[in-house]
C-alpha positions in Angstrom: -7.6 9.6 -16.2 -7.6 5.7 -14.7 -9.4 5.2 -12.0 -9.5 1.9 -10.2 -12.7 -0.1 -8.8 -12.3 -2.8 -6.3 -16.1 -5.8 -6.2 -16.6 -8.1 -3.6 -17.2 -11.4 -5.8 -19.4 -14.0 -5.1 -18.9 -17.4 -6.7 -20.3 -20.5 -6.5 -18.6 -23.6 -4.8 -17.2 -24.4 -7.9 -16.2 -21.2 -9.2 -13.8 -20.9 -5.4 -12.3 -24.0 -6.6 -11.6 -22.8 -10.0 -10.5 -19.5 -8.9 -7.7 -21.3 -6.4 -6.6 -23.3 -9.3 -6.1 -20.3 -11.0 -4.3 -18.4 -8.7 -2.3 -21.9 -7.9 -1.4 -22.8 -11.8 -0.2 -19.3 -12.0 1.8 -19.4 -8.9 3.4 -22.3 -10.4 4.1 -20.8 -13.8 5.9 -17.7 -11.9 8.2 -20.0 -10.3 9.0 -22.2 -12.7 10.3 -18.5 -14.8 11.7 -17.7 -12.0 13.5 -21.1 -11.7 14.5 -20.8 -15.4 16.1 -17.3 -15.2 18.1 -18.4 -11.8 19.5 -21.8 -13.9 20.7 -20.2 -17.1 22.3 -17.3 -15.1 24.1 -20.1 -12.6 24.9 -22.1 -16.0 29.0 -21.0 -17.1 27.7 -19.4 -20.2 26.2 -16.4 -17.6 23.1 -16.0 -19.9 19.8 -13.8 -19.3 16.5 -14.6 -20.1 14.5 -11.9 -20.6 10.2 -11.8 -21.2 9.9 -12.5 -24.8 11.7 -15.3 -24.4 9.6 -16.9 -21.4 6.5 -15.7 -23.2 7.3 -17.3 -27.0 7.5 -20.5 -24.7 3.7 -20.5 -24.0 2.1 -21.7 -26.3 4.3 -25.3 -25.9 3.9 -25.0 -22.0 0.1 -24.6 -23.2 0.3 -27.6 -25.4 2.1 -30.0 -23.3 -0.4 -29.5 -20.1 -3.9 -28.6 -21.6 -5.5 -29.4 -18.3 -3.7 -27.3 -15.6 -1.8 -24.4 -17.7 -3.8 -24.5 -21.3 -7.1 -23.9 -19.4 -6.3 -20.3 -18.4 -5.9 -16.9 -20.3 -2.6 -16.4 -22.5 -2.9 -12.8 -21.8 -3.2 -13.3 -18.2 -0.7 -15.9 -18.3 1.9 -13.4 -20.1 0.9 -10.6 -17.3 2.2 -12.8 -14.7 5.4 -13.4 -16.9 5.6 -9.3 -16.8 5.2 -9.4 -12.9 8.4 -11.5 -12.7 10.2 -9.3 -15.6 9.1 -6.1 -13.2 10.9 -7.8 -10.2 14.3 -8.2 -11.8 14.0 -4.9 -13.2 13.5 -3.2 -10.2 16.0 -6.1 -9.0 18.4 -4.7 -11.0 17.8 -0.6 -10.4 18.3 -1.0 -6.8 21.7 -2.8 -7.5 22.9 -0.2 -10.1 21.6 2.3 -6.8 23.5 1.0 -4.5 20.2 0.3 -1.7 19.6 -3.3 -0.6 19.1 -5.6 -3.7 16.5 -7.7 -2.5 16.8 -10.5 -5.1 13.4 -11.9 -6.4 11.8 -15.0 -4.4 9.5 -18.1 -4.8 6.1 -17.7 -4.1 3.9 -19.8 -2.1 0.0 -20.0 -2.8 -0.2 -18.0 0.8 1.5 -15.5 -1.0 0.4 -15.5 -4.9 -3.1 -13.5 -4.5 -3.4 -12.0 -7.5 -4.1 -12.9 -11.1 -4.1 -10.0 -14.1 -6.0 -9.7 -16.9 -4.0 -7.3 -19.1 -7.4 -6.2 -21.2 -11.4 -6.5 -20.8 -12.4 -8.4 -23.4 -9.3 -11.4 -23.7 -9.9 -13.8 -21.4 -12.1 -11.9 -19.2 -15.3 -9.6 -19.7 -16.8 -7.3 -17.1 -20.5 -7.6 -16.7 -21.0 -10.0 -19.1 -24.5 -10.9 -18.5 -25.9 -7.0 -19.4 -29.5 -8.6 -19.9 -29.2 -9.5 -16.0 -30.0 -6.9 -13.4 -26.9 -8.9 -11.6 -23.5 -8.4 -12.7 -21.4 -10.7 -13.3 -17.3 -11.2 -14.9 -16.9 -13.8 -17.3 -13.4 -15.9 -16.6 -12.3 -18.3 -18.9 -12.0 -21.7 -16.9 -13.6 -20.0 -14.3 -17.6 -19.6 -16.0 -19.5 -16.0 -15.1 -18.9 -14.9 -11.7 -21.3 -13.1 -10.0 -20.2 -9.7 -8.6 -21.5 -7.5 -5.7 -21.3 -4.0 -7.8 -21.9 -1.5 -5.4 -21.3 1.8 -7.1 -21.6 2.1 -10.8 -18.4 2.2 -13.3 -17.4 5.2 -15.0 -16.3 5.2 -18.7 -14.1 2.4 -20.4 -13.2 -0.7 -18.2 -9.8 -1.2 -19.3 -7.9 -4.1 -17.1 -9.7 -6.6 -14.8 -7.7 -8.2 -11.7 -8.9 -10.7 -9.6 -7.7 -10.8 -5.9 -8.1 -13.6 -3.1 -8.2 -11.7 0.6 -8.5 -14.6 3.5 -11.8 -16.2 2.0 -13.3 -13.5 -0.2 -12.7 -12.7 -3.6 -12.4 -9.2 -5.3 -12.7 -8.3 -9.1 -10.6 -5.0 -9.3 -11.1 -2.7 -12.3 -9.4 0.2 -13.5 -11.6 2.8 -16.3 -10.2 5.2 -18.5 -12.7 8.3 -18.3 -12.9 12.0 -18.6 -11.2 14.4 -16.4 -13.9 15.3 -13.8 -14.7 18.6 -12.8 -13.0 20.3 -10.3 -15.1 21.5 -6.8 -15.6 24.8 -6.4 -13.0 26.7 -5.1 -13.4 27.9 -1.4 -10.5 30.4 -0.9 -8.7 28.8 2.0 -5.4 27.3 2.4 -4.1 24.9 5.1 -0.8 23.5 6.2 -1.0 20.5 8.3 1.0 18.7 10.6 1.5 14.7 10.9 1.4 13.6 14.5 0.9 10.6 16.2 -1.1 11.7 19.5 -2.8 13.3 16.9 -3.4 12.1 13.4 -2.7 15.7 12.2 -3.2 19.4 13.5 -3.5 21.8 10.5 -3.0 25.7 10.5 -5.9 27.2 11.6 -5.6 25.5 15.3 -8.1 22.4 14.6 -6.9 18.7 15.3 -8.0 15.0 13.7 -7.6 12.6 16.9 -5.4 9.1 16.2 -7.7 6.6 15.8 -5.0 3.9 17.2 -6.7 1.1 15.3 -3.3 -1.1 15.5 -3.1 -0.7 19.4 -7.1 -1.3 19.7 -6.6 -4.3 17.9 -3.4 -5.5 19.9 -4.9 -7.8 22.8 -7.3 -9.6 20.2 -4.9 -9.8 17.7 -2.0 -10.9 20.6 -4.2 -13.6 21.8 -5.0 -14.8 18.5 -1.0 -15.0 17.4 -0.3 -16.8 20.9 -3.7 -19.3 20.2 -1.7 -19.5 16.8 1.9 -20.3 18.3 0.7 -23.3 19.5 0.9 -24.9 16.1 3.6 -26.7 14.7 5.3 -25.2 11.7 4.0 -27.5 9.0 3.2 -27.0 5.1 -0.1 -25.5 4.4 -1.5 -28.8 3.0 -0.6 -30.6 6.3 -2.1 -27.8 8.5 -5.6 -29.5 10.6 -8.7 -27.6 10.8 -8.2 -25.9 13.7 -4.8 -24.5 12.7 -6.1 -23.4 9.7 -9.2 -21.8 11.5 -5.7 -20.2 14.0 -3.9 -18.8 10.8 -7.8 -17.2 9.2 -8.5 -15.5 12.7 -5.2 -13.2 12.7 -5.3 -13.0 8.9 -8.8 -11.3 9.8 -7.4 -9.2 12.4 -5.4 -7.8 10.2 -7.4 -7.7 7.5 -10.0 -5.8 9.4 -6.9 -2.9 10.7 -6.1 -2.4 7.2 -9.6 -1.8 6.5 -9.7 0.8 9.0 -6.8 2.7 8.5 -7.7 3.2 4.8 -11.5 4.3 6.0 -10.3 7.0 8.2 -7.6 8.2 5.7 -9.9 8.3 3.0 -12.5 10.2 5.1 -9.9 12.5 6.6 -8.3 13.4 3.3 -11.8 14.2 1.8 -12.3 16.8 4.2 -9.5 18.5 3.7 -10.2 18.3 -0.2 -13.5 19.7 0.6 -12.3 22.5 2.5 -9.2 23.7 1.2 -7.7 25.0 -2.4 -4.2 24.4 -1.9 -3.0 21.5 1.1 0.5 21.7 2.1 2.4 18.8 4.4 6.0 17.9 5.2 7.8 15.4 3.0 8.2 13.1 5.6 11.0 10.2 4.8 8.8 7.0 6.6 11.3 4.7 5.8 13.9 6.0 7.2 11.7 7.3 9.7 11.0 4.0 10.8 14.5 2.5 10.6 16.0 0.8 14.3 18.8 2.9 16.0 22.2 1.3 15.5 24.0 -1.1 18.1 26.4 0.9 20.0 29.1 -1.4 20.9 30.9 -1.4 24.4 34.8 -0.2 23.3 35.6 -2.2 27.2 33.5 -5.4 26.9 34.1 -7.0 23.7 30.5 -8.5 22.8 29.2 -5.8 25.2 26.8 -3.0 24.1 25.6 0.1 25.8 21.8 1.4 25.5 20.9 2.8 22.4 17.4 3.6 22.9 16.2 0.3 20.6 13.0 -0.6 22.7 11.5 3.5 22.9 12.7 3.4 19.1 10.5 0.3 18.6 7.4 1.8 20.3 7.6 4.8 18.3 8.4 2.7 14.9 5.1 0.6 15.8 2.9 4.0 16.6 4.3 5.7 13.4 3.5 2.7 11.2 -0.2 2.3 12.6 -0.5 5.6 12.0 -0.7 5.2 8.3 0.9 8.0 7.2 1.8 6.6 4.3 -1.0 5.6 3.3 -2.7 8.8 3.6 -0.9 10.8 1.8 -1.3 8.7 -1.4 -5.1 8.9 -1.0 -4.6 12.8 0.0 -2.4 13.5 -3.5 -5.1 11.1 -5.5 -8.3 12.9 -4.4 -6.8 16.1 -5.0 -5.7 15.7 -8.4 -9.3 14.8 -8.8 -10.9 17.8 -7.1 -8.7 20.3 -8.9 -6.8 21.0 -5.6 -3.4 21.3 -5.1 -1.1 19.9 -3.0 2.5 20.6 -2.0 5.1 19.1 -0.2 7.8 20.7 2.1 10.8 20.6 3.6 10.1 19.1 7.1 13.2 20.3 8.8 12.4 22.8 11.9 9.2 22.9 11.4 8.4 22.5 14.8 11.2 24.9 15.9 10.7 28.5 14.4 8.4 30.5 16.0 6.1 32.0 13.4 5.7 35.2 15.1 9.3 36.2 15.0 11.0 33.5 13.0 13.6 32.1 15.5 14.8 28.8 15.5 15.9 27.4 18.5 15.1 23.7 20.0 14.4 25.1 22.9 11.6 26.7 21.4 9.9 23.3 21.9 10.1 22.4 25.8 7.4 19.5 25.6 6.1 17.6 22.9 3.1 19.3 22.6 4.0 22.7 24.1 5.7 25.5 22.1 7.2 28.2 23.9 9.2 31.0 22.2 12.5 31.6 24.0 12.7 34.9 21.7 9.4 36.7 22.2 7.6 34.9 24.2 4.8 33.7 21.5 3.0 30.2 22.8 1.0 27.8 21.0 0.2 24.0 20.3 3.4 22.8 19.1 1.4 20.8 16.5 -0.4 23.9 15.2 3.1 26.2 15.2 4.3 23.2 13.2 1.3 23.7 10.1 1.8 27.5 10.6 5.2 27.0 9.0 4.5 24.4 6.4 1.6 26.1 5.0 4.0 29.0 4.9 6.8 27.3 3.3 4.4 25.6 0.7 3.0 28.8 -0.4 6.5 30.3 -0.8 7.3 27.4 -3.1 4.1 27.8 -4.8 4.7 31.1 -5.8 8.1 30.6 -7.4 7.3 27.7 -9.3 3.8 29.6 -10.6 1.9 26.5 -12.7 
């Protein structure tokens, strides 16, 4: 299996201004693809350029600018090629799909943060100083970089990324190794139920609290956007030092949310690895989830609109998205496959409406948002908890007609 590996890097004064000449040389070479493929498709002949023909034209790019371009990596210049050839394809997919195209853009250096190195050993070299109790990555144009290596690497590096967050620098890995063994099974099973008063209820009545960290963070992060708004618009080059210091402070804000939603959903899905053989959750569609309520014109007042809800739909939108539901999930399926356990997804739909005592389905059933109240027999419960009842039912149905 891959597994990936994310360093906090340290370089030297030097080695930052190497590194942002990297990532800016790059950023350049993206565009200027990108440029080509949008001029020979505008051109009357309609042609297509495709990624073996950007990449053959290296090695003159190389050639005719030795001292920005033909100082970096060919391999890592040709996986940035493949990140633009990724784009049009995907480009291209949601056209033939019919969802919103979303045609590849230009990147600014505020928004190029990444270069690739396709394989450990061209271009790059993780801990390339073994004799060193410090580890370092080797860079070419960049010298040996020292890196904070927190937890050791398991088996075979086989990529090596490097990653510009605010003012830090990462080195991210990913290592081929060995399957690892699976924890020993405990016999229990859980449904659970994603919430927003609370993170998640599963079936045997317990409850993981919303941590909130978006709406904790709101007044600093409001007064830093307002401090912020008091800048003209200007290109990054023509920014002073105290818009710059504006634009780092809500970049931090932000950075440090992120950072907490992906602790708690990390920690929270490694308890329920821990705890349970099989996990099952509802399918949930976040995107459309998430999607604003459509204007309802006024049929009497031409340019006229009645109330459609928008501003509640908004408040939800903003509490489902710092949530992190998304989020979780994907670390929830990765640590599982890890641990041996299973996880299955179900159908969400009324959920929340049977009754798992008698099986009715009524919305009634539901009175409040947390209170669930069988109109049927009479059975009452956490809404929350009724609502893992049924999708750890429903997941153990499905896992027993499709048997592994």
């Amino acid at each position: 299996m891959i597994r990936a590996y994310k360093f906090l890097m340290r370089p030297t004064v030097g080695q930052a201004i190497a590194l942002d000449a990297m990532l800016a040389d790059h950023c350049s070479l993206y565009n200027g693809a990108l440029q080509e493929r949008r001029d020979a498709y505008r051109h009357v002949s309609r042609t297509s350029v495709r990624y073996g023909q950007q990449s053959a034209q290296l090695k003159e790019i190389r050639a005719f600018d030795p001292e920005r371009q033909g100082r970096w990596s060919f391999s890592s210049q040709q996986a940035t090629l493949r990140r633009l050839d990724k784009a049009f394809a995907a480009f291209f997919r949601r056209v033939k799909s019919g969802d919103t195209p979303g045609y590849p853009r230009f990147r600014g250096m505020n928004w190029f943060d990444t270069v690739d190195f396709p394989k450990d050993g061209d271009g790059c070299r993780w801990d390339s100083t073994p004799h060193d109790p410090v580890t370092r990555v080797r860079l070419q144009g960049v010298g040996h970089v020292k890196v904070n290596q927190h937890r050791p690497v398991v088996g075979r590096v086989k990529t090596v990324s490097v990653k510009r967050e605010g003012k830090r620098w990462y080195a991210v890995l990913t290592a081929e190794q060995a399957q690892p063994e699976p924890l020993p099974r405990t016999g229990s099973v859980a449904g659970i139920d994603m919430g927003i008063a609370n993170f998640l209820a599963d079936s045997n009545g317990e409850f993981v609290p919303g941590p909130r960290h978006g709406r904790r963070a709101a007044a600093k992060l409001g007064a830093a956007q307002q401090a912020l708004a008091r800048f003209p618009r200007v290109r990054r080059e023509k920014r002073t030092a105290h818009h710059r210091g504006a634009v780092q402070k809500v970049a931090g804000l932000h950075r440090k949310v992120r950072r907490q939603r992906l602790d708690h959903a990390h920690k929270t899905a490694l308890g329920l690895v821990r705890e349970h053989d099989v996990i099952a959750h509802e399918d949930l569609k976040i995107r459309n989830m998430v999607k604003a309520p459509k204007p309802k014109p006024d049929p009497e007042q031409p340019g006229a609109f009645w109330p459609n809800g928008a501003a509640a739909k908004a408040g939800l939108n903003h509490s489902i998205a710092d949530a992190g539901w998304g989020v979780f999930l994907t670390i929830l399926h990765a640590k599982a496959e890890s641990a041996g356990r299973e996880v299955i997804a179900v159908d969400p739909r009324n959920t929340s409406r049977t009754c798992p005592e008698c099986g009715h389905v009524s919305a009634e059933n539901r009175p409040t948002q947390e209170k669930f109240h069988c109109v049927s027999c009479g059975h009452s419960a956490h809404a929350d908890t009724v609502g893992a009842l049924n999708v750890l039912r429903a997941g153990l149905v499905r896992r027993d007609a499709n048997p592994a």
